[in-house]
Structure formats: C-alpha cells, structure tokens
C-alpha positions in Angstrom: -4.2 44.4 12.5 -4.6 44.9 16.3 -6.3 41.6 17.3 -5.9 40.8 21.1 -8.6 42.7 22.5 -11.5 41.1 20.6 -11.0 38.4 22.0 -13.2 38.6 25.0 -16.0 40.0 22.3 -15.5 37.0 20.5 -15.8 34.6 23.1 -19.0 35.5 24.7 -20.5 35.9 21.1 -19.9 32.0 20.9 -21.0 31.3 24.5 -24.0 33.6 24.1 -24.5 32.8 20.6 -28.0 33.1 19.0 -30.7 32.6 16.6 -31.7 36.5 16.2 -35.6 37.1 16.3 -35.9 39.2 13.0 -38.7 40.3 11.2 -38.7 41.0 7.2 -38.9 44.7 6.0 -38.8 46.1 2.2 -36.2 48.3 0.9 -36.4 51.7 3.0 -37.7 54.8 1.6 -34.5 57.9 1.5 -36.0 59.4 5.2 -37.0 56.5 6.6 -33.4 55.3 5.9 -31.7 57.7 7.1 -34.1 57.8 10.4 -33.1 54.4 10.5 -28.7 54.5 10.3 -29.5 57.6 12.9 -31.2 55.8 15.2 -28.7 53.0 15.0 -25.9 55.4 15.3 -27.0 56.8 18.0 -27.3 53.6 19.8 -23.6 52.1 19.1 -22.6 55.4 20.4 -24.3 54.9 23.4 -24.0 50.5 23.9 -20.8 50.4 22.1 -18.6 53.4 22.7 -18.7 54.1 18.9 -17.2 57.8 18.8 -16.4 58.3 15.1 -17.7 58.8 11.4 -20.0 57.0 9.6 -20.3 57.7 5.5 -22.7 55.8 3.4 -22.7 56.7 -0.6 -24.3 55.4 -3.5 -21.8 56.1 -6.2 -20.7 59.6 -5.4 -23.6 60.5 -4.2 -23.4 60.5 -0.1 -26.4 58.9 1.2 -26.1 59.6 4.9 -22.7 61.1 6.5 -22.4 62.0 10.6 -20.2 62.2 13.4 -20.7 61.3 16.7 -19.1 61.0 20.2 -15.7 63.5 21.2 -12.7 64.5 19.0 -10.7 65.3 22.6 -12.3 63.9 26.4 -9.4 66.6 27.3 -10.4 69.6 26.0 -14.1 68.5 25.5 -14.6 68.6 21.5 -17.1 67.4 20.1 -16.5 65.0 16.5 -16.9 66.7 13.2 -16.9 65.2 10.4 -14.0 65.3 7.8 -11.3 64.7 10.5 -8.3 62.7 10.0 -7.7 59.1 11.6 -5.2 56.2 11.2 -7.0 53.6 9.4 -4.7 50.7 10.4 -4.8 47.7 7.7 -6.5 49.5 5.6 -3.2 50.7 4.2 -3.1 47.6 2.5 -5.2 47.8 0.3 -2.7 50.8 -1.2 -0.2 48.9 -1.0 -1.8 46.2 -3.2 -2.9 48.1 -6.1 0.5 49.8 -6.2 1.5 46.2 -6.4 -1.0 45.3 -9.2 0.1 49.0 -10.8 4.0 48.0 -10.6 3.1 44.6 -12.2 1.2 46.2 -15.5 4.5 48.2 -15.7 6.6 45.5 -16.0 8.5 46.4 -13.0 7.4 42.6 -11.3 6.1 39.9 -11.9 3.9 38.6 -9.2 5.6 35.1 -9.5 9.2 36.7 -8.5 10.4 35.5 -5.5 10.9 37.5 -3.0 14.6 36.9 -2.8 15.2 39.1 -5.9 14.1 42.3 -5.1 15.4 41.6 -1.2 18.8 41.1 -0.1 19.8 38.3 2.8 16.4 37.0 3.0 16.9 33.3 5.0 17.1 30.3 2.8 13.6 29.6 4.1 12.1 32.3 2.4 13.6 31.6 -0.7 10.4 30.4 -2.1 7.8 32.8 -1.1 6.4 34.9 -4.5 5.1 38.3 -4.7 1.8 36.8 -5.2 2.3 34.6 -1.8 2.7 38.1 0.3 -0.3 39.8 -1.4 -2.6 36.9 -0.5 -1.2 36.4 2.8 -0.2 32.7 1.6 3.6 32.8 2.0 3.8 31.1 5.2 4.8 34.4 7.4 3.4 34.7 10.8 1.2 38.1 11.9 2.7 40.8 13.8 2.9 38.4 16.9 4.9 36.5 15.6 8.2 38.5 16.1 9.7 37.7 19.7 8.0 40.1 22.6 6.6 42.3 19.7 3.5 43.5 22.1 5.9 44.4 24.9 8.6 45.8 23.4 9.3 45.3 19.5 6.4 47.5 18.6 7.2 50.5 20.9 10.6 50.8 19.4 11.1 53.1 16.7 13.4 50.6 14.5 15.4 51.1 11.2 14.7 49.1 8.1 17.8 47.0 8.9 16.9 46.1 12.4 13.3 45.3 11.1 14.4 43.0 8.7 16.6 41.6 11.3 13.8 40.8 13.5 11.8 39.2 10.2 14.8 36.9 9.1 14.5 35.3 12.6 11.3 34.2 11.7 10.0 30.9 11.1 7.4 29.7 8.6 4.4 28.7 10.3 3.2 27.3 6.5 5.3 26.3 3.1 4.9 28.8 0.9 1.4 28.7 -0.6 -0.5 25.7 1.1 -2.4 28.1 3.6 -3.7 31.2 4.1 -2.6 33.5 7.3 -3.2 37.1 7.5 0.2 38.5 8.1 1.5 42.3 8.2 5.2 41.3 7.6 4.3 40.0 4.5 3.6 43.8 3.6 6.1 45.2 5.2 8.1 43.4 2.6 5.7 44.2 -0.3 6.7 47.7 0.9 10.6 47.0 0.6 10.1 45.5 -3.0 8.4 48.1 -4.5 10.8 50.7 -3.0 13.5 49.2 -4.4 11.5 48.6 -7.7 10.4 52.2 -7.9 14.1 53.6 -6.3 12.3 55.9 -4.0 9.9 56.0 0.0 6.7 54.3 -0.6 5.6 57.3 1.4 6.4 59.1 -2.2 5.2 56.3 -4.9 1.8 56.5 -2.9 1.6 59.7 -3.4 2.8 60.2 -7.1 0.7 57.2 -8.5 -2.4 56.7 -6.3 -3.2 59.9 -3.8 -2.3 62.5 -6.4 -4.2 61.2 -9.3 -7.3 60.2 -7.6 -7.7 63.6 -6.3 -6.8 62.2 -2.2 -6.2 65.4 -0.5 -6.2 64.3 3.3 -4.7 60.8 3.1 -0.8 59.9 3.7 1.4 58.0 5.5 2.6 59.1 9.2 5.3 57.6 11.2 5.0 58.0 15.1 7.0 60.9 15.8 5.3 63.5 12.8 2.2 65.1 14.2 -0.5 65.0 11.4 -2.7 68.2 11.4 -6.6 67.9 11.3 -5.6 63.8 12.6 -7.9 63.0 15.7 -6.6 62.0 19.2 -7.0 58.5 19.9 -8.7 56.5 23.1 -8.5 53.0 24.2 -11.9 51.5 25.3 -11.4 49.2 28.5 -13.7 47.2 29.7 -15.6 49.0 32.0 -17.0 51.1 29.2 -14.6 54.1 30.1 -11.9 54.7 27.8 -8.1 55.8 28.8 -5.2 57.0 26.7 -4.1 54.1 24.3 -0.5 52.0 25.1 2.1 54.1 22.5 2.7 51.8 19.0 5.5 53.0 17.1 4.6 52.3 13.4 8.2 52.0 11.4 7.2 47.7 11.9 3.8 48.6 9.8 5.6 50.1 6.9 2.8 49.5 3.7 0.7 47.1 6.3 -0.6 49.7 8.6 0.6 53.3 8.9 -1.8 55.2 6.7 -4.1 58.2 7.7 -7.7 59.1 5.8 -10.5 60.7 6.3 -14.1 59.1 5.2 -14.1 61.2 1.9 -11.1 60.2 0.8 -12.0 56.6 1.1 -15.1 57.0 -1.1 -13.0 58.8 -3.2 -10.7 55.3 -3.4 -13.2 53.2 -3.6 -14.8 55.2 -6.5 -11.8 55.6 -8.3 -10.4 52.0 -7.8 -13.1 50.9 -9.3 -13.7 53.2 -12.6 -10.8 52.4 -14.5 -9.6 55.8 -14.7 -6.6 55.5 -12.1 -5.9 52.1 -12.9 -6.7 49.6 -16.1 -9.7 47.0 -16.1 -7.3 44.2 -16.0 -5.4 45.7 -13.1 -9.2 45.9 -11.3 -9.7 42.2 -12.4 -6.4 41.1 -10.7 -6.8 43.1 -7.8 -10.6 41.5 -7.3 -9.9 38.2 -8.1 -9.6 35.7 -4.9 -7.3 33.4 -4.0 -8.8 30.0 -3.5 -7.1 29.5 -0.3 -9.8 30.7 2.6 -8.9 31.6 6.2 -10.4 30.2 9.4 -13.0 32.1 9.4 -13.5 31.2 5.5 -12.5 34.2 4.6 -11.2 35.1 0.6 -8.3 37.3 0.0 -7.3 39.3 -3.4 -4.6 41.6 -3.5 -5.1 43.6 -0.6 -8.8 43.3 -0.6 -10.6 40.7 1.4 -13.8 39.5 -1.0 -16.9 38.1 -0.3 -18.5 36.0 -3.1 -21.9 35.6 -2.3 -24.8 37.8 -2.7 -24.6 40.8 -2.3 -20.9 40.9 -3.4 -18.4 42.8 -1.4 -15.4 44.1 -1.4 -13.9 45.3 2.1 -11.5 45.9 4.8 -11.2 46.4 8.3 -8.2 48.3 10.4 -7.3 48.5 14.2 -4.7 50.0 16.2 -4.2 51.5 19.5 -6.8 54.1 19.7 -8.5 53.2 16.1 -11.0 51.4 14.6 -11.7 51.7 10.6 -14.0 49.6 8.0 -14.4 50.3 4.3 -16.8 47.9 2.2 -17.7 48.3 -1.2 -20.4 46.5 -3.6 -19.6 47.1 -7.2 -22.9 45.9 -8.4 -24.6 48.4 -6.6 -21.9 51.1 -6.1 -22.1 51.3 -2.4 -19.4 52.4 -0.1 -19.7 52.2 3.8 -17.1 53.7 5.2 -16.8 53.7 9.6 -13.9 55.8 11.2 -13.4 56.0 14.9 -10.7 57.1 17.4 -11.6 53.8 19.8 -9.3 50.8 19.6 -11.8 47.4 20.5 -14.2 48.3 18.5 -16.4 45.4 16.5 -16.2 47.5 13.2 -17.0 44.3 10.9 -20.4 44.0 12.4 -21.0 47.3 12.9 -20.8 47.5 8.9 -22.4 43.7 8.6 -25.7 45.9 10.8 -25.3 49.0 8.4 -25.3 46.5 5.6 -28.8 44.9 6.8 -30.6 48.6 6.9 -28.9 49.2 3.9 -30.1 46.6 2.0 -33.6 46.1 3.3 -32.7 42.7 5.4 -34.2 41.2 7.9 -32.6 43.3 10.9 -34.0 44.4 14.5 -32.6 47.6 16.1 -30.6 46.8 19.2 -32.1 48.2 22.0 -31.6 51.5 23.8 -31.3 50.4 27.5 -31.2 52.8 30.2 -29.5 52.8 33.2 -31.3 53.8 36.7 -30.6 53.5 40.6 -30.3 50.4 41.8 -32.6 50.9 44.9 -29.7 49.0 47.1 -27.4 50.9 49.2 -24.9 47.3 49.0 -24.6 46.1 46.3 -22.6 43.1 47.4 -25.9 41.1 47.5 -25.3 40.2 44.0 -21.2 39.4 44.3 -19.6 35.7 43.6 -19.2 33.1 41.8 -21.9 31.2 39.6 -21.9 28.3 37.1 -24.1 26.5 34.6 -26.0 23.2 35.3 -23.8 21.7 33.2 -20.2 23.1 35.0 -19.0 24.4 31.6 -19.8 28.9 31.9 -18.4 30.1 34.9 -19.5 33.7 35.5 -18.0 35.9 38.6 -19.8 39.2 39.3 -17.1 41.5 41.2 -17.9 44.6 43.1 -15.2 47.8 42.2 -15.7 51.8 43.2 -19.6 50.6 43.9 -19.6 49.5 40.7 -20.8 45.9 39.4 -19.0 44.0 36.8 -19.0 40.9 35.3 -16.7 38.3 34.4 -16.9 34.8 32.0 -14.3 32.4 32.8 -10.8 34.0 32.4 -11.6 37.0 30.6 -11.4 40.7 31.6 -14.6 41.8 33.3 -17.4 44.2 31.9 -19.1 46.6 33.8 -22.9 45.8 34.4 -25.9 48.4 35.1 -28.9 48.2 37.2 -32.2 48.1 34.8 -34.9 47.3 37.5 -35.9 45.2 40.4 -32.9 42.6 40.3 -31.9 43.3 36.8 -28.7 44.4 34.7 -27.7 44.8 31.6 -24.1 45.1 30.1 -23.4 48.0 26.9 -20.6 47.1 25.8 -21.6 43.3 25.5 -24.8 43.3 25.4 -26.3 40.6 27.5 -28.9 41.1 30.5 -29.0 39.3 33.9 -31.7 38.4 36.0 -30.6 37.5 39.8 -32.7 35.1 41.5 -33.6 35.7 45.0 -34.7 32.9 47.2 -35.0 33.9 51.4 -33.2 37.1 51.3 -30.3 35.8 49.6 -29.0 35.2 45.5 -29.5 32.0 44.9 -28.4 32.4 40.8 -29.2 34.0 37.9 -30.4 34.2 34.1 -28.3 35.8 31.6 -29.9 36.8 27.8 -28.3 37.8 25.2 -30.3 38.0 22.0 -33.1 35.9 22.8 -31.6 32.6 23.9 -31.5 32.7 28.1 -28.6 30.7 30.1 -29.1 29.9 33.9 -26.3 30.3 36.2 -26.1 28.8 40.1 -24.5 30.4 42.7 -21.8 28.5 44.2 
C-alpha cells in the first residue's frame, strides 16, 4: 500500500486532534439516509477531492450507489458509475482466500516454510511459514524496504528473477512471528508459492477458482504496460487541492499484493460470495476470519488477507492506494453490509471516509462536516497575512506562504496546503480542514487562531 503521502494528513490530525461535538440520532429512515450519504458525498467531493464511487448494500440489495467528480480532467468526463479502477491492496485479500482455498486442497499447509515451495531463499528466511506471510508476521519489511524502491525499483518493469533478487537482499526487521508489520513482499511471495503450487500465472488460478465462479465479470489482474478497457484514468491530489498526472508505478513488484482492477459491483459480489459458503467451505471462511493475536501499531488485527475489527459492530475490511487510486471495502457479516469507495485520486483518507459512512450507516453519533464556501478576499495584497507564527509554548510552528496570489499554509516541515478566504480575516483549508482567524493589532498581523473540530490553537507571529 502507498503510504508516504498521508503522512502530512496524519500529522495535523494529531496536532489538531479533537474531541468531536456530536449529537445522538436514531437509526435513519431509507430517504432520510440516502439524503444523508448524498449530502455527505457531495461534500468530500467538494473538501476532500473525493472523485470516485461510493456503493452501500445490505446483502445484495444496493442501498445507495453514485458517482461523483471526473472520469478524464482532459477530455472533461464526467464519472459514471460501473467503471473500472485499480484497487491497490485490496488484491490481497484474493490472494489470501486462494491461499485458504490451496490449503483445503491439500496443496499447503499453512505451517510450510517458505523455503519449500521457493528456491534460493536466504538462510534468513528459512523460518518464515505460509501462515507468517498471510498475517504479515514473518519479519519482511513493506515495499520501502527494498533499496531506492520509490525512486527507481518501482518504475522498473522487473522479471521474477530480478525481483526476487532484490527480496533476498533483504533483511528481517522481526524473527519470524514475534511482530506484526504490514508488508507487500510477503505477498509477492504468497504469489510465487501458489504459482508453483497450482503450476500455472496467478493471473489464471484467480480467474479459474475465484472470478469465474463467483460470477466477477470486470475484475482481473493488469500489469503496467496492458491497457484495461472501461479502467478509469488516474490523478494525483497535491497539496494545493489541484490534482496533476500521477508519478508512473510499474506493478510486476506488486504481483498478488497490489495489481488487481474492480469495479464497486464486483466487490459486493466478493464480499457476498466470500461470505455464503458457496465459493468457498465454512471452515475455509473461519480461517480466513480468524485474527492473528499479534496487533499492529495502530492495534490493528490481521486474518488472512483481511484486516478484522473485533468490537462492535464487527468488521471485516480493507483499504488500497496507489498512484492515482484510492479503494476501501468493509464488510459486517452480522448485518450484511458492504461499503465499498473507489476513486481515481491517490492521497485520499479512504479509512475515514468509510469510518463517516459507517456512522450514518449505523445511526451513530455523527455531525456533517461543513460545506464552506470560498469568497473574495476584499484585499488586493495578500501578503498582510505572510510569515512565520508559533505557539505559546514554541512546540507548532505554522508558516503561511504567498504563491500565484494564492495563500497556503504550512506546519513545521510538511508540504503546504492551500488556504481560502471565508470572511473579514478568515480562512479555511478543504483538503485539511482547519480554519484560521488572523489577528490584527495597528494595521498589522499580530497572530492567529487555528480550529479544527472544535478545539482552537493560538499562534504568534514571529
């Protein structure tokens, strides 16, 4: 999964953190529900660049399913919905219920190691189990991990003995089994077992024993040089809330971790199917859904290609990202619910876009972002409001940067977001939302107050 560019998200959700000022609601009637996921989708779109598909079904009956946002900024198409996108990670979790399948038919055992399904595998990795690289426990790094994988290793279009070169120069950030660490490599090897188990592509196993039977029309694999028809352009969302063409990946490193294509039916169709017992035995659905007790940083349970939460309401999901994608699938078997989110934006903070849907969904105590609107500024300059600020207590340092007679803002280190005028002295940021206040004392800024969420922070100007 495509991590880095969170990162800025992440950080200003702990610096800005809050207490959120909710009020309780019942369950919401059909109209008022889908009022409700309209409204909100329509606001994402417009706060967080969401351009994409949204599909919400009780069983297999769809509950509310829309696209918004552009298919092409070239050409000037608008979404519709039933189009093709990459869905990143979400590959995996194909690739472990063809493990769990593979296992019932007594083609592995998820205790093998490793080292007997894959030749010239480094004494180190001797000990890593099929079991270890489903649950992300075997001790393998992520992506990163491989030397300058970012600026070179993962534009190259590599064979599987160059790959595994690269892997076998890894070291293991873990022994086998004591931790948990998300880790792609681990199922790019998953991959290479069961292609040598079944003797043919995964590309074709995927096909014969999961996309044919459960009825998957418009979902495959797709190296980087095949052009997919129906599959949507992608974008990259920067920071200034405009979005340019994504950096090129080249996906032969992502084999069984991250190269699949879907569209939002056919991952209702998977989740329905995973979980009937038609495609695959009860058993196999118990092994796939049970957790390892190993957690990850962010506590975090892992089954075999699944992530799980336990508590209430219980949940079964994944998210994906790539260059020009963002993709979340959750599923709750007690009430048969499936939200599926498919967009052609890389940055995107899926996970709690489906953590909001979840909310509405579910009749939780939630509060509508709001729908801020930009409107002239009133100021010919707006260099008034340029510098550098800083917290009473010298910990946030914020810079606010004047570009193209636009304003952004910048915390600490971080790349800068753009910022809009909302009134007399006032911004407010869409892509992070947060609103700022500048103070003016004779003529001149003399700091400000940024909210986010209800909790208010007050800057100085140095």
């Amino acid at each position: 999964m495509f991590m880095y560019p969170f990162r800025i998200l992440i950080l200003l959700s702990f610096l800005f953190s809050f207490g959120p000022s909710v009020k309780a609601q019942s369950e919401p009637r059909p109209a008022l529900l889908k009022n409700k996921l309209s409204t909100y989708l329509n606001i994402i779109h417009q706060k967080k660049g969401f351009h994409g598909e949204v599909l919400v079904a009780k069983g297999t009956d769809i509950i509310f399913q829309r696209s918004v946002g552009m298919a092409s900024v070239e050409h000037n198409l608008k979404l519709i919905n039933g189009k093709k996108y990459r869905i990143a990670s979400i590959s995996k979790t194909f690739t472990g219920t063809l493990a769990a399948i593979a296992e019932r038919q007594k083609k592995i055992s998820f205790d093998d190691k490793a080292v007997r399904y894959i030749k010239n595998l480094p004494d180190t990795f001797e000990e890593i189990t099929i079991y270890q690289l489903l649950t992300h426990t075997s001790g393998l790094p992520h992506n990163e991990g491989i030397e300058d994988y970012w600026t070179i290793k993962s534009k190259l279009q590599l064979t599987h003995d160059q790959i595994m070169n690269e892997i076998n120069k890894l070291s293991l950030i873990a022994p086998p089994g004591s931790k948990m660490h998300y880790s792609s490599i681990g199922y790019y090897l998953l991959a290479t077992i069961l292609e040598n188990v079944y003797q043919q592509d995964l590309k074709q196993v995927l096909h014969n024993e999961l996309f044919l039977p459960a009825g998957m029309n418009t979902t495959g694999v797709a190296n980087s040089l095949h052009i997919v028809p129906g599959l949507v352009p992608g974008y990259h969302l920067v920071s200034d809330d405009s979005v340019v063409t994504p950096p090129y990946r080249n996906y032969s490193m992502l084999k069984g971790a991250g190269d699949m294509y879907s569209t939002a039916e056919d991952l209702l169709k998977w989740n329905l199917q995973l979980m009937s017992g038609d495609l695959i035995s009860k058993q196999t659905i118990k092994a796939i859904f049970t957790s390892h007790p190993l957690v990850d940083k962010k506590g975090r349970r892992y089954g075999l290609g699944w992530f799980i939460r336990q508590e209430k309401p219980l949940k079964y999901y994944h998210g994906g990202g790539t260059w020009g994608y963002s993709s979340h699938t959750s599923y709750y078997p007690e009430e048969r619910l499936s939200i599926i989110l498919l967009s052609n934006r890389s940055t995107l903070p899926v996970e709690s876009i489906a953590t909001d849907l979840e909310y509405i969904l579910f009749g939780k105590p939630f509060t509508m972002p709001k729908r801020e609107r930009s409107i002239a500024s009133g100021l010919n300059d707006l260099s008034l409001y340029t510098g550098n600020y800083e917290s009473p207590s010298g910990r946030m340092k914020l810079s606010i940067i004047k570009k193209n007679g636009q304003l952004f803002a910048r915390l600490a280190a971080n790349p800068p977001f753009r910022i809009y005028p909302k009134g007399n002295h006032l911004f407010f940021g869409k892509k992070v939302e947060i609103e700022l206040s500048f103070k003016i004392k004779d003529g001149e800024i003399s700091g400000l107050t940024g909210e986010r969420m209800g909790r208010k922070f007050q800057f100085r100007k140095l």
